[in-house]
FIBA-72186 format. One line per field, with one value per residue (C-alpha): residue number from 1; residue in three letters; x, y, z. Coordinates in steps of 0.5 Angstrom, whole numbers, plus 500, padded with zeros to 3 digits. Layout:
<nodes>
resi = [NUM,...]
resn = [ALA,...]
xx = [X,...]
yy = [Y,...]
zz = [Z,...]
</nodes>
This chain:
<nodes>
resi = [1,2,3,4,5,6,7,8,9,10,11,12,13,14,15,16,17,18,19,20,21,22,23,24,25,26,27,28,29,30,31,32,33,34,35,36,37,38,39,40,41,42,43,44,45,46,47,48,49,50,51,52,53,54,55,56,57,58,59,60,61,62,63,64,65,66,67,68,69,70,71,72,73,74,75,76,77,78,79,80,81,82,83,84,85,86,87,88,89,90,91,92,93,94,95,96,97,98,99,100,101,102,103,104,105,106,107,108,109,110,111,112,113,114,115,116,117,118,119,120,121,122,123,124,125,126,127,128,129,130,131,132,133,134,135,136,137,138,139,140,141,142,143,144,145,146,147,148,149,150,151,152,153,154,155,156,157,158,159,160,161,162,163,164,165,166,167,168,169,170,171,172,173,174,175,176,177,178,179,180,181,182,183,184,185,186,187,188,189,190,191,192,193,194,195,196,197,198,199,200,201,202,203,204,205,206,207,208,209,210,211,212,213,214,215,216,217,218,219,220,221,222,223,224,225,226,227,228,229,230,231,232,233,234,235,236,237,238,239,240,241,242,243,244,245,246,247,248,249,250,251,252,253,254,255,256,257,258,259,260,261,262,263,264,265,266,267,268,269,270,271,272,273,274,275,276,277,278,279,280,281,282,283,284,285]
resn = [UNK,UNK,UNK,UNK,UNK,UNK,UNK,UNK,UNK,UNK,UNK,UNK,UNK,UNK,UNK,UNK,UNK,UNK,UNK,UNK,UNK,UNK,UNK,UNK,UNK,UNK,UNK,UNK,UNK,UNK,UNK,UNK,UNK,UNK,UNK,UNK,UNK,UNK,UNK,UNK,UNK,UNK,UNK,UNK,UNK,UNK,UNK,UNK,UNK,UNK,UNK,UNK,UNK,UNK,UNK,UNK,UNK,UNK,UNK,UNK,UNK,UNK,UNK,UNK,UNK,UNK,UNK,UNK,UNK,UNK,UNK,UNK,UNK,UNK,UNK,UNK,UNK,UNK,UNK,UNK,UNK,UNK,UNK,UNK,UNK,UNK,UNK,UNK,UNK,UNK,UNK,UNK,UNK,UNK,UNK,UNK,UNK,UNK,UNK,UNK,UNK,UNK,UNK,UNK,UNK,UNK,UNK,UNK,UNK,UNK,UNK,UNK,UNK,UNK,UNK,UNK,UNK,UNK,UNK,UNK,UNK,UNK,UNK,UNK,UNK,UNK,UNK,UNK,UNK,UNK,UNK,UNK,UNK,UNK,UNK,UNK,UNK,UNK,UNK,UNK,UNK,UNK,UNK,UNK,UNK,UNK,UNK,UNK,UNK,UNK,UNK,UNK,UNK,UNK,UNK,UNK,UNK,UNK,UNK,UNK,UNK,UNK,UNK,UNK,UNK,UNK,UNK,UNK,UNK,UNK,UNK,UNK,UNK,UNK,UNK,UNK,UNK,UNK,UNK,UNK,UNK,UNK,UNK,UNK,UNK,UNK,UNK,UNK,UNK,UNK,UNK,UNK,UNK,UNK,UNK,UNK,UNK,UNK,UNK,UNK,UNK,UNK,UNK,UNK,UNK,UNK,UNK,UNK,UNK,UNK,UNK,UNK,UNK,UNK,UNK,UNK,UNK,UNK,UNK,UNK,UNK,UNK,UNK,UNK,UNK,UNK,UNK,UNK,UNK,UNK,UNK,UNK,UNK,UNK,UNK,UNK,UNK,UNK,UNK,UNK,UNK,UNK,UNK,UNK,UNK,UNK,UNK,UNK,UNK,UNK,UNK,UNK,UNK,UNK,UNK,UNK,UNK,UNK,UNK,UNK,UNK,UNK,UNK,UNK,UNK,UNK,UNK,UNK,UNK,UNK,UNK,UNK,UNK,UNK,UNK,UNK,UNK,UNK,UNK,UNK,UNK,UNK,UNK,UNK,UNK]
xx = [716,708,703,699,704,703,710,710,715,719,720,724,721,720,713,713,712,710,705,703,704,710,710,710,706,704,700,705,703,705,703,709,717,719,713,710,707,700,699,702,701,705,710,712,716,718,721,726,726,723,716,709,706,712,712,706,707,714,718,720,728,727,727,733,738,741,740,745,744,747,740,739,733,733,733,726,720,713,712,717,718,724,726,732,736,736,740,735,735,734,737,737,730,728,724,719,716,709,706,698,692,691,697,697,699,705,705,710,713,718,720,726,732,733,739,741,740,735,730,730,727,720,716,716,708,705,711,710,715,719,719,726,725,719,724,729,723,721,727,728,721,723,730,725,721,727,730,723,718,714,709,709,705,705,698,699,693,690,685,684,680,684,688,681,680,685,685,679,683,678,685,692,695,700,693,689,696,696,689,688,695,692,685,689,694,688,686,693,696,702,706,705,709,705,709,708,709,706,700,693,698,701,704,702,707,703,707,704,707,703,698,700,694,689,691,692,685,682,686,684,677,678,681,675,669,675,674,666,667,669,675,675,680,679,671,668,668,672,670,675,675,679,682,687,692,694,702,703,710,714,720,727,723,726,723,721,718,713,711,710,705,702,701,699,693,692,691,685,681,683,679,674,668,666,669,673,676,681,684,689,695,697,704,707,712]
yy = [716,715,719,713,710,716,718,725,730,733,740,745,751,755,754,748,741,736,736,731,734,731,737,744,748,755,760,766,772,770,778,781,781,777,773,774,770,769,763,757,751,749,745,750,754,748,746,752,753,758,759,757,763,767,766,769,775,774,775,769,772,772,765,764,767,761,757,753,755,759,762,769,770,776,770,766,768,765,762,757,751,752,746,749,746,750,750,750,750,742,740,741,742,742,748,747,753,751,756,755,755,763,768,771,765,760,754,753,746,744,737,734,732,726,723,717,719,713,716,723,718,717,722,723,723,718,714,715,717,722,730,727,720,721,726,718,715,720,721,713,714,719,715,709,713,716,708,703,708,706,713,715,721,725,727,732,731,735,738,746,745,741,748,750,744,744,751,750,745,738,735,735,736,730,727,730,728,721,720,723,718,713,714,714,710,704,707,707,702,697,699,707,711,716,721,726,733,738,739,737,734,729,727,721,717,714,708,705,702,706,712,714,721,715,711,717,719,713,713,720,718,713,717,722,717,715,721,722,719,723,722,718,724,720,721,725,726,731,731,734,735,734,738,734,735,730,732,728,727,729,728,731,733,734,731,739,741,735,735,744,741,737,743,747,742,742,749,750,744,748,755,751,753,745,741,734,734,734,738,735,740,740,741,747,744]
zz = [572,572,575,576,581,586,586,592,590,596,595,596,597,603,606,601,604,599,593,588,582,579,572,574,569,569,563,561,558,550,548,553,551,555,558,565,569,569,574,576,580,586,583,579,584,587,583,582,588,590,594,592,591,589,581,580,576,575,568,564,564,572,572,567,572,574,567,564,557,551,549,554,555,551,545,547,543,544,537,537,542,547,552,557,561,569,575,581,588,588,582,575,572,564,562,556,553,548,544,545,542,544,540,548,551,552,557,561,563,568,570,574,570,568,570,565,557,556,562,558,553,556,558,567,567,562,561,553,548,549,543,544,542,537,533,533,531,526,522,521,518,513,512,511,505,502,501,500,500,505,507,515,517,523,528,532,538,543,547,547,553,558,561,563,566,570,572,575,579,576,578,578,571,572,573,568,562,564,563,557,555,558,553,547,548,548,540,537,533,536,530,531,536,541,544,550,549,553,557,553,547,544,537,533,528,523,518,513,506,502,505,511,511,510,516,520,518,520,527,528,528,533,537,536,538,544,547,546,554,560,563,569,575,581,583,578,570,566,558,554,546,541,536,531,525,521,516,511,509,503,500,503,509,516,523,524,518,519,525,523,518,523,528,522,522,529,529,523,527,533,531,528,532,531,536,536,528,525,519,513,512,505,503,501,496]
</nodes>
């Protein structure tokens, strides 16, 4: 399901009647154990069922009361992704929980389960690949270099503006991703996969027969200058700056380790002072 398609959500909280956000996304507090609740938009509590302006301030394990899950909250740290299935008064919803850019904060994401294995493939909002299907593809990539040889790399993008931006309501989360997917989907090669991952940021898997980092630092300079132009949210201009990693992938290496050293690129250009560049992580081994 696309954003772009105007899809409304009929909520199923109290004092809710309809919104147009199709993602749930608040800012935990990172520092607390476990984190509480900074702000949330209005999906948010909707989606698990409870009213608008009721989650704010709320502890994490508040919200995992019902879960469906053999993690107990006690075991959710903030420097790891976590996705989690949940019981919620309109159904079941998926919880995902993101590290950021800042040690104090975790991003908190939560969308509508999907009902057939293959939607849970593609991301609900920009209709991209899903973390799900990106780690499928990534896997036959590494499956493909240990047999022919064939180099693969992973990109992580993102934009370490984009929480500011739509927490100064420049435009509904939903919207803001699905515009930022749509630019990057213009830039990318046909032969590449571009996933969705949260909120302001996306991965990026890169084949080449023979330089994967080469090609990826060529697509990431694309990706750069793509960006040199504001976003489009409905009657005004969002700018947005890019901040990306590029791993390289070694022998015997698993999805997650690649994508981690794609991440820990993406994390020195995101603390350069220098906006929209992009950093090589060098492999540990």
């Amino acid at each position: 399901m696309n954003s772009r398609d105007h899809t409304r959500l009929a909520a199923v909280a109290p004092d809710t009647i309809v919104i147009d956000d199709l993602v749930g996304v608040a800012m935990l507090s990172g520092g607390d154990a476990p984190p509480a609740i900074r702000w949330a938009n209005p999906a948010f509590g909707a989606l698990l069922g409870r009213a608008s302006d009721s989650v704010e301030g709320l502890r994490l394990d508040h919200l995992l009361v019902d879960a469906d899950t053999e993690v107990s909250p006690e075991e959710l740290h903030a420097d790891a992704e976590r996705t989690i299935r949940l019981a919620a008064g309109g159904g079941s919803v998926v919880l995902q929980l993101s590290p950021t850019d800042r040690a104090d904060e975790v991003v908190a994401v939560v969308t509508p389960a999907h009902a057939t294995p293959r939607a849970a493939m593609y991301d609900a909002v920009t209709g991209l690949a899903s973390l799900a299907l990106f780690r499928e593809h990534l896997q036959l990539g590494l499956n493909r270099r240990a047999r022919d040889g064939d180099d693969i790399a992973v990109v992580s993008v993102g934009a370490p503006d984009f929480a500011a931006a739509w927490q100064q309501r420049t435009g509904a989360v939903s919207v803001l991703q699905s515009r930022m997917g749509e630019r990057l989907e213009q830039v990318v090669r046909d032969a590449d996969v571009l996933a969705a991952r949260r909120p302001g940021g996306f991965l990026l898997l890169v084949n080449d027969p023979s330089d994967a980092v080469a090609a990826a630092t060529l697509v990431s300079e694309r990706l750069i200058a793509a960006f040199a132009t504001p976003l489009v949210l409905e009657d005004r201009l969002q700018p947005l700056t890019l901040a990306i990693g590029i791993g390289p992938s070694e022998a015997g290496d698993t999805p997650d380790e690649v994508i981690a050293r794609a991440d820990q690129g993406y994390a020195h250009a995101a603390a350069d002072p220098q906006p929209n560049i992009y950093r090589v992580a060098q492999p540990q081994r």
